[in-house]
N, C-alpha and C positions, 0 to 999 in steps of 0.2 A: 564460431561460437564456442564458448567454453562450457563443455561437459560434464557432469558430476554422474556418477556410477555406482552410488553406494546406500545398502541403510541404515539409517541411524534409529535409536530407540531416542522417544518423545517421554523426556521427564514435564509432564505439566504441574505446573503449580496450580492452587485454587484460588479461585476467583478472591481475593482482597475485599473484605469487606462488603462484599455485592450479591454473593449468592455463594451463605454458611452450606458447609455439607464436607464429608469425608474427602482425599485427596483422592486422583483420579489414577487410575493404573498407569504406567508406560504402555505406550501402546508405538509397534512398528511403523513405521509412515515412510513413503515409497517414495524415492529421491532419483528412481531410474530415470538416465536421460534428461535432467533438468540441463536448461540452460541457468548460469549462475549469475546474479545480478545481486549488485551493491548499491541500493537507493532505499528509500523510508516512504509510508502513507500512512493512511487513518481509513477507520470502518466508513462505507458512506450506507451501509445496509440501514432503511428507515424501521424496518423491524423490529419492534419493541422486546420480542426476544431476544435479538440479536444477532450475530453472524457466524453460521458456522465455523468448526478450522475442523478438517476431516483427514485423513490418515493417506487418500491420496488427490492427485489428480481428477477427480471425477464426484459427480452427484450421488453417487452410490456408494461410493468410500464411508467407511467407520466415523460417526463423528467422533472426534476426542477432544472438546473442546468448544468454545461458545464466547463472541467478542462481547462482551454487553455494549447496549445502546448507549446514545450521547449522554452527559451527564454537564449539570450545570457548573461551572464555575466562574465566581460571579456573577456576572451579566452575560455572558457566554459559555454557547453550549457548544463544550469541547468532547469531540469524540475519540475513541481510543488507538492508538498509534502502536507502530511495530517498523522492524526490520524489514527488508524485504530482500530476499537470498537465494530463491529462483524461482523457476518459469517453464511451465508446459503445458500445452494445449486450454490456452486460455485461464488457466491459474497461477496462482502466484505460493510460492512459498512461505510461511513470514515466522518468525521469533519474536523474540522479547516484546509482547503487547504490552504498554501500559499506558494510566493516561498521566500527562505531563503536567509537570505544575507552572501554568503562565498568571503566578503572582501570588497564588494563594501562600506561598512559605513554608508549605506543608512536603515539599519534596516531590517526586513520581508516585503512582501508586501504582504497583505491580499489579499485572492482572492473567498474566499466562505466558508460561516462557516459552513452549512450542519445542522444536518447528511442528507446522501443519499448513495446510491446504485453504487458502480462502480464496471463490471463485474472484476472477481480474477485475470485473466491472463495479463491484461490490467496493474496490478500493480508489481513492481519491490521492491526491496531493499537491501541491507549489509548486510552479514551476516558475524558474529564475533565470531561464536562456531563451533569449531570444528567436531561438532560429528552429521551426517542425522540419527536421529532417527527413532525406529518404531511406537511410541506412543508420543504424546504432552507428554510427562514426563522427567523428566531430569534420571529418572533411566529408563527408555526403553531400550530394547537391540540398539544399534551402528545397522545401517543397511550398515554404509558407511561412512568413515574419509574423509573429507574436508579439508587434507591437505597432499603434496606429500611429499616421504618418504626422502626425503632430505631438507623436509622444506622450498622449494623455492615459492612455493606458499599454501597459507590457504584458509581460506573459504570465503575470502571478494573476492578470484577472481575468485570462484566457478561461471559456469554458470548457471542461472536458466533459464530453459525452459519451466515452467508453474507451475502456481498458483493456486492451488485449493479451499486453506482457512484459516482459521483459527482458535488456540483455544487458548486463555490464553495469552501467552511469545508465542508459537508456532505459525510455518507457516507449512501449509501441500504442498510440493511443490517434482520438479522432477526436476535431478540437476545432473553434473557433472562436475566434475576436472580434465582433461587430463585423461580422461577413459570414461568408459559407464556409461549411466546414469544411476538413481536411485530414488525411490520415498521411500519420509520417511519426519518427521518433524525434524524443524532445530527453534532454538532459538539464542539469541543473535543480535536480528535485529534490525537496525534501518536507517532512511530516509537520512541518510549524503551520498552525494553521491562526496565528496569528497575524503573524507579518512575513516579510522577504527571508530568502534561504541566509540570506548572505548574513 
């Protein structure tokens, strides 16, 4: 697994438009020991407040920061997206939140540039490979096909039912498709929650 050892100070921006108020301090955020991961999600916290991003790893860390809930556009209610840049003990790290523009022509709207802390189950995303693996590896044994045996549905409509992390391309996550579920990594993922990654 690939290790990061370092910390960085957290420039947050303020929330765009969504909740006016002063800029929020830099605040330290703990990067010890993450494992490093290159994939994208969205909030799935139903919380009308929102979700927090906290300074570290854990429930007790500093919040510094706050995802706002889903927000309409158009006929669909799109919730806010980010990076995702690593992983420890059931969190995820993430940056650049904002929410996307699928058609309005209005651009991104920024919403917090991070890094910080949002707990793993809290976050969602597409998955576009077929194959719930046992290992972050693309030659790992298949633990479980993500997709039914007539093809009528694949892994983008795979449910997921919790999030535990990440490594690399990979999510470690517990998941099924018109059957029992299954825990194993799945690659191919990314924050469009409109259609396929691809």
């Amino acid at each position: 697994m690939k290790r990061l050892s370092i910390r960085i100070m957290a420039a947050l921006t303020p929330f765009c438009c969504l909740s006016p108020g002063p800029l929020r301090a830099a605040a330290a955020v703990d990067t010890h020991g993450v494992t490093a991961c290159a994939i994208s999600g969205w909030s799935d916290d139903k919380d009308p407040a929102g979700l927090n991003v906290r300074a570290g790893p854990d429930k007790s860390a500093a919040i510094i920061g706050r995802i706002p809930p889903e927000r309409m556009q158009g006929y669909e209610s799109i919730a806010a997206e980010f990076d995702i840049i690593g992983s420890r003990d059931g969190w995820l790290l993430i940056r650049d939140v904002h929410y996307a523009d699928y058609g309005e022509g209005k651009g991104d709207r920024a919403v917090l540039a991070g890094p910080g802390w949002v707990y793993a189950d809290k976050v969602r995303f597409t998955i576009n490979d077929n194959d719930l693996r046992g290992a972050p590896d693309r030659a790992a044994r298949t633990v479980m096909k993500l997709i039914t045996p007539d093809h009528t549905a694949g892994p983008d409509s795979a449910i997921i039912e919790h999030v535990y992390g990440c490594n690399g391309a990979f999510a470690d996550i517990l998941v099924h498709l018109r059957g029992p579920s299954a825990r194993g990594w799945v690659t191919g993922i990314c924050s469009n929650q409109v259609t396929t990654c691809s």
